[in-house]
C-alpha positions, -999 to +999 in steps of 0.1 A: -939+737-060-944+703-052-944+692-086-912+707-098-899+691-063-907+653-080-894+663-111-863+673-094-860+643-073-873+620-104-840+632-125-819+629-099-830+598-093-822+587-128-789+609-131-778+585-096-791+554-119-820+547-089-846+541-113-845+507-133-832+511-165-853+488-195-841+457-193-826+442-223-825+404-236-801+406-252-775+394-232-737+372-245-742+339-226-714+313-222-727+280-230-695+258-234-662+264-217-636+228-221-596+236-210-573+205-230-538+202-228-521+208-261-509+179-287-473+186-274-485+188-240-468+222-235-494+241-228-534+244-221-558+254-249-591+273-243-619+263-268-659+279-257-689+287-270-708+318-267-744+329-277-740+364-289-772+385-301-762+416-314-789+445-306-805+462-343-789+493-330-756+479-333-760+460-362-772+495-379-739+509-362-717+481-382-733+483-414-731+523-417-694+515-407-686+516-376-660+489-358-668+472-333-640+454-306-648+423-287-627+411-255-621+374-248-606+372-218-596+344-192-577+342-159-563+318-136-566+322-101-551+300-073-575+307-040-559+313-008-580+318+025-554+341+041-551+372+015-566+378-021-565+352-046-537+351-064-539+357-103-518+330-119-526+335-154-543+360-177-548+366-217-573+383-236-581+385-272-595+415-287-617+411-323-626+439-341-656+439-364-664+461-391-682+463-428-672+475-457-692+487-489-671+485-516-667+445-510-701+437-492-689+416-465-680+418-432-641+417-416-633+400-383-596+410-374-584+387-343-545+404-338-530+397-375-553+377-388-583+384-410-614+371-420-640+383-447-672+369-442-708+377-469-734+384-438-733+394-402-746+364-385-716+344-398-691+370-385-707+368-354-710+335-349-670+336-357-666+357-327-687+331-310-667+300-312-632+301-299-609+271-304-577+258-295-570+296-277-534+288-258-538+310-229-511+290-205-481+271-203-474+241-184-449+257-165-470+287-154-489+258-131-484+240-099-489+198-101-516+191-084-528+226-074-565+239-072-574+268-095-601+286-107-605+293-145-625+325-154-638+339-184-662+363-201-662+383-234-673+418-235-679+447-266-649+472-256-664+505-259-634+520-248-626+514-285-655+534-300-655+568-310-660+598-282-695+604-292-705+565-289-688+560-257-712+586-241-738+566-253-727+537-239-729+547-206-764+554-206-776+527-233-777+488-226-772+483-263-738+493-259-727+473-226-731+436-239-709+415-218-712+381-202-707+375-169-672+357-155-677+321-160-658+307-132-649+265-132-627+246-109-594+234-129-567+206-119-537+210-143-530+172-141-568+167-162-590+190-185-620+203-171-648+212-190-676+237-173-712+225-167 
């Protein structure tokens, strides 16, 4: 009796995610964020750097043909100590990943632009490296205003396939995201992120 009793509270306990899941290492980490006005001086472009692993699992996922989406995503917030934050700015970039056979190489897809690449590593280190990225114009600013930039890039698994987004819930493999990377940002200079 007792022992069915800790089997029963043991799977709920896991069910209610109370036990600690195995942690994974692989993690996307942002190790570069710089925010430079434009040549015309129109606007504000994003460049960063990312270290992305990609888990075997998913690597074995792409190569038996499976797409995978990525999310860039950055916002501009303007603090205010009497109500929420207010989001000034915000623009996300989706890349979508996938193999294919016939050719041998990998496609990155980043809106209508594409990019065939001969190994993995090379189309994710693509996916790492984001340059000149216009995510505001000069006009969306106040001179001289405070903000907070943020960003983070994520796998979308809202993207995948039914039966992989199931898995996702439950698998670590399948949830690689950063962390927002939050930096304080004048418009008047460019600020780059320690």
């Amino acid at each position: 009796m007792i022992f069915r009793l800790a089997q029963a509270l043991a799977l709920v306990a896991v069910l209610l995610g109370g036990m600690p899941a195995a942690q994974s290492s692989e993690v996307i980490e942002v190790t570069s964020v710089r925010l430079e006005p434009t040549v015309e001086g129109d606007a504000w472009q994003l460049s960063a750097d990312f270290a992305v692993p990609l888990p075997a699992r998913l690597e074995d996922s792409v190569q038996r043909g499976l797409a995978l989406y990525f999310v860039a995503e950055f916002q501009l917030v303007k603090p205010r100590w009497y109500w929420w934050d207010e989001r000034t700015v915000s623009a996300s970039r989706t890349y979508r990943l996938s193999y294919h056979p016939l050719t041998s190489q990998y496609r990155l897809v980043i809106g209508s632009y594409q990019i065939q690449f001969p190994t993995l590593d090379e189309a994710v280190r693509s996916i790492s490296l984001i340059r000149g990225w216009r995510v505001m114009e000069v006009e969306d600013l106040k001179p001289n205003a405070n903000y907070e930039a943020q960003l983070r890039l994520r796998l979308d698994t809202s993207q995948l396939p039914k039966p992989f987004q199931i898995t996702a819930l439950t698998n670590r493999d399948w949830n690689l995201q950063t962390e927002w990377k939050r930096f304080p940002f004048i418009a008047e200079t460019s600020k780059t992120a320690p």
